[in-house]
N, C-alpha and C positions, 0 to 999 in steps of 0.2 A: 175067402174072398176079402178084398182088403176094400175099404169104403175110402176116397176121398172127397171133402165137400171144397169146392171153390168159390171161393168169397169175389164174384167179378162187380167189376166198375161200373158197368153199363153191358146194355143188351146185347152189343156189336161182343166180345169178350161169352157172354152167355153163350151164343148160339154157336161162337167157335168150337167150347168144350164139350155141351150138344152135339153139334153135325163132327169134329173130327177126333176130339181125344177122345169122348166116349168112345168110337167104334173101334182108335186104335188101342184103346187099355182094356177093354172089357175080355180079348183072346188071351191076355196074362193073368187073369184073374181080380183087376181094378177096376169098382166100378166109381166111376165120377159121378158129381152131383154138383152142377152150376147153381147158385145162389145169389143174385141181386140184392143189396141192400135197396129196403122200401126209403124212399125221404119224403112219401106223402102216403095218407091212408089212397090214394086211387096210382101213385106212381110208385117206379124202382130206377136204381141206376145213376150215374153224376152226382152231382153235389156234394161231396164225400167232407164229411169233417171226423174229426178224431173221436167226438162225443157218439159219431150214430156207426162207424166202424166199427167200436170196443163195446159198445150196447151190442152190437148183431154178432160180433164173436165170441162175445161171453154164455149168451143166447145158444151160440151153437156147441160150445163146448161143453158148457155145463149141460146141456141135453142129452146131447149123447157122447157117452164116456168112452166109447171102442171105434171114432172116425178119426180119420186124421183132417188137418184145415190148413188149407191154402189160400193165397190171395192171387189176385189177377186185376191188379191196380196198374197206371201208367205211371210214369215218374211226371210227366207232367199235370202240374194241379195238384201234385197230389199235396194233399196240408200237410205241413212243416209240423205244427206239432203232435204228430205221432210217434217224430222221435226227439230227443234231446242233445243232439249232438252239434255243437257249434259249429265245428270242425267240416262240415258236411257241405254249405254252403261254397268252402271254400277250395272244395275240388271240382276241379272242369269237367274230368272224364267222366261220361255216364256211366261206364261199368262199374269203373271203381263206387263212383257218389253211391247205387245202385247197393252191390255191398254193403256199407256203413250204411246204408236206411234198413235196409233188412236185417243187419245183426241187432241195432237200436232197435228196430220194433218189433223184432221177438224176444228181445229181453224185454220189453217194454210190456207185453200182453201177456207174456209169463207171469212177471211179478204181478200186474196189476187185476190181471184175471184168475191167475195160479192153477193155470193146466202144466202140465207136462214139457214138459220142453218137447219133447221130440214127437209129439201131436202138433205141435204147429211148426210151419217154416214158412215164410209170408217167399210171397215173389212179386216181383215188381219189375213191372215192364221197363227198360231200358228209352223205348220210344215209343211214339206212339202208334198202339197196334192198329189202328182203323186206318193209318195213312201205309200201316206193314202190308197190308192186304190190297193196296192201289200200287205199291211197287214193282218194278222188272226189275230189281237189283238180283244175280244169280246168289244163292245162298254161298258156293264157294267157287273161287277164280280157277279156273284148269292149269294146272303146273304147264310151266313153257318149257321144261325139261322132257317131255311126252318127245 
């Protein structure tokens, strides 16, 4: 069985990987494991800066050497210096922007933590998932060739 731990934003992100990817990965042999960063001894969740991010992934990496670590962050808020890339600001598209922050700050918690490359692959939400969960947008358009 293959362990992954997800480094979520907030509690709304928590209780997704909770209530639905746990039960859908756990019949392949994947078990998840949701994880808040604390930003006070009595709270977790928001306020994300680069200092309490890379303090809580280094934490998890270096603990245990056999999981793999994900992130489940929004693009929005999300602090700018996690990565280094100038260039970033100056794409409009969220997928693409999306991209170049995730390549940036996995090379970024590579060097700066020194696990493995392929124990970490950060993800970053495109939009905002608490407003994903209030939407009727169909996930894909029915071909009008039907």
């Amino acid at each position: 069985m293959k362990k992954i731990i997800i480094v979520c934003e907030g509690h709304t992100e928590e209780d997704f990987v909770s209530r639905v990817l746990y039960h859908e990965l756990w019949p392949i042999d994947v078990f998840v494991e949701p994880r808040c960063i604390p930003t006070s001894p009595l709270s977790s969740g928001g306020s994300l800066n680069k200092q309490r991010i890379f303090h809580f992934l280094r934490n998890i990496l270096r603990q245990q050497k056999n999981v793999y670590v994900t992130t489940f962050f929004d693009l929005y808020a999300l602090p700018k210096d996690i990565h280094k890339l100038e260039d970033i600001s100056a794409t409009t598209d969220p997928l693409n922007r999306v991209l170049k922050i995730e390549t940036a700050f996995r090379d970024a918690v590579v060097r700066e933590i020194g696990c493995r490359r392929e124990r970490f692959f950060p993800h970053i939400q495109p939009y905002e998932f608490g407003a994903l969960l209030f939407s009727d947008e169909p996930l894909a358009k029915p071909s009008s060739n039907l």
